[in-house]
C-alpha positions in Angstrom: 48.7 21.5 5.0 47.4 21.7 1.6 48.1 24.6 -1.0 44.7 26.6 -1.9 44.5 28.5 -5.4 42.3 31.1 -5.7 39.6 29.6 -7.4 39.2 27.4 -4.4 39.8 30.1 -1.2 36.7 31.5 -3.4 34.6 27.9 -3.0 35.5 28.1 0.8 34.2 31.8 0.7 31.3 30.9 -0.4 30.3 28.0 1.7 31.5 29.6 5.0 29.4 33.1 4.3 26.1 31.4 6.1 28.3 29.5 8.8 28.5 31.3 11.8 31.6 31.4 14.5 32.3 28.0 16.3 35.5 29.6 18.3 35.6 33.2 20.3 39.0 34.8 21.0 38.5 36.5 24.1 40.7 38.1 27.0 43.1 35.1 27.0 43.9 35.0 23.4 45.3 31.6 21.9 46.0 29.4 24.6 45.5 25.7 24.1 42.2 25.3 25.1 41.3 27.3 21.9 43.5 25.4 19.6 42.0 22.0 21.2 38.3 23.8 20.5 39.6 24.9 17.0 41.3 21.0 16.4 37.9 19.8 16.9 35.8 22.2 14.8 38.4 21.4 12.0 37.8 18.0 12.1 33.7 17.7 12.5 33.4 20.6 10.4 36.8 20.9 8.0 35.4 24.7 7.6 35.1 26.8 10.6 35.0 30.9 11.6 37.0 31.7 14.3 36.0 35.1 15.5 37.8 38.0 17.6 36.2 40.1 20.4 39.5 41.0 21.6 43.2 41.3 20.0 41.5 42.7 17.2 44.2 44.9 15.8 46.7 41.3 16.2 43.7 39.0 14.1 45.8 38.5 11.2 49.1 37.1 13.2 46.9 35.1 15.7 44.8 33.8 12.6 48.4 32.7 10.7 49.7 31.5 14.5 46.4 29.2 14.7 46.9 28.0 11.3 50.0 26.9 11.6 49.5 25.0 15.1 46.7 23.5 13.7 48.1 22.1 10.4 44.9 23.9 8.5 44.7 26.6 6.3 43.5 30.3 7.0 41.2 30.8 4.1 40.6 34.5 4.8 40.3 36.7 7.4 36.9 39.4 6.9 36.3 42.0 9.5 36.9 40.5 12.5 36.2 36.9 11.9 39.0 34.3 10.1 37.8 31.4 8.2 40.0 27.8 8.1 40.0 25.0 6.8 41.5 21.7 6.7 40.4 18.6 4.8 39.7 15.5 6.6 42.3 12.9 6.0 39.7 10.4 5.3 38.2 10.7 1.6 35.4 8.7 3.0 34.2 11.6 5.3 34.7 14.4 3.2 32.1 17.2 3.6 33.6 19.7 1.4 34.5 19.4 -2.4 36.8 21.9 -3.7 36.1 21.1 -7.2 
């Protein structure tokens, strides 16, 4: 997992305000189903919204707990929606610049 400065968790802002959620926490919370769904967001998309329709008041945890389990970064977390990202390995398939 790479390090984000500021400058680009504000890039990442940016491009994810129009994207809406791929992944809906619901009454089962994080089980791995979701992190298979989020592990294959991450890597069509390398910036996803995960959003919460339950365990709202637990969002942040759950948001760090996905992060971490899926090796990406938890951008921010707005309301109740997180946003992640992980770069693809290959610099070939990039979609994102950070730059």
């Amino acid at each position: 997992m790479m390090v984000l400065t500021s400058k680009q968790r504000k890039i990442l802002e940016k491009q994810a305000h129009d994207l809406s959620p791929v992944v809906i926490i619901g009454q089962h919370g994080v089980t791995e189903n979701l992190l298979k769904m989020v592990e294959d967001s991450l890597k069509a998309h390398e910036l996803i919204k995960v959003k919460f329709n339950e365990y709202k008041d637990d969002k942040r945890e759950y948001s760090e707990d996905i992060a971490n389990r899926t090796d990406s970064n938890l951008v921010r977390v707005i309301g109740n929606v997180a946003i992640f990202y992980r770069q693809n390995e290959d610099p070939e398939k990039r979609l994102i610049s950070l730059k």
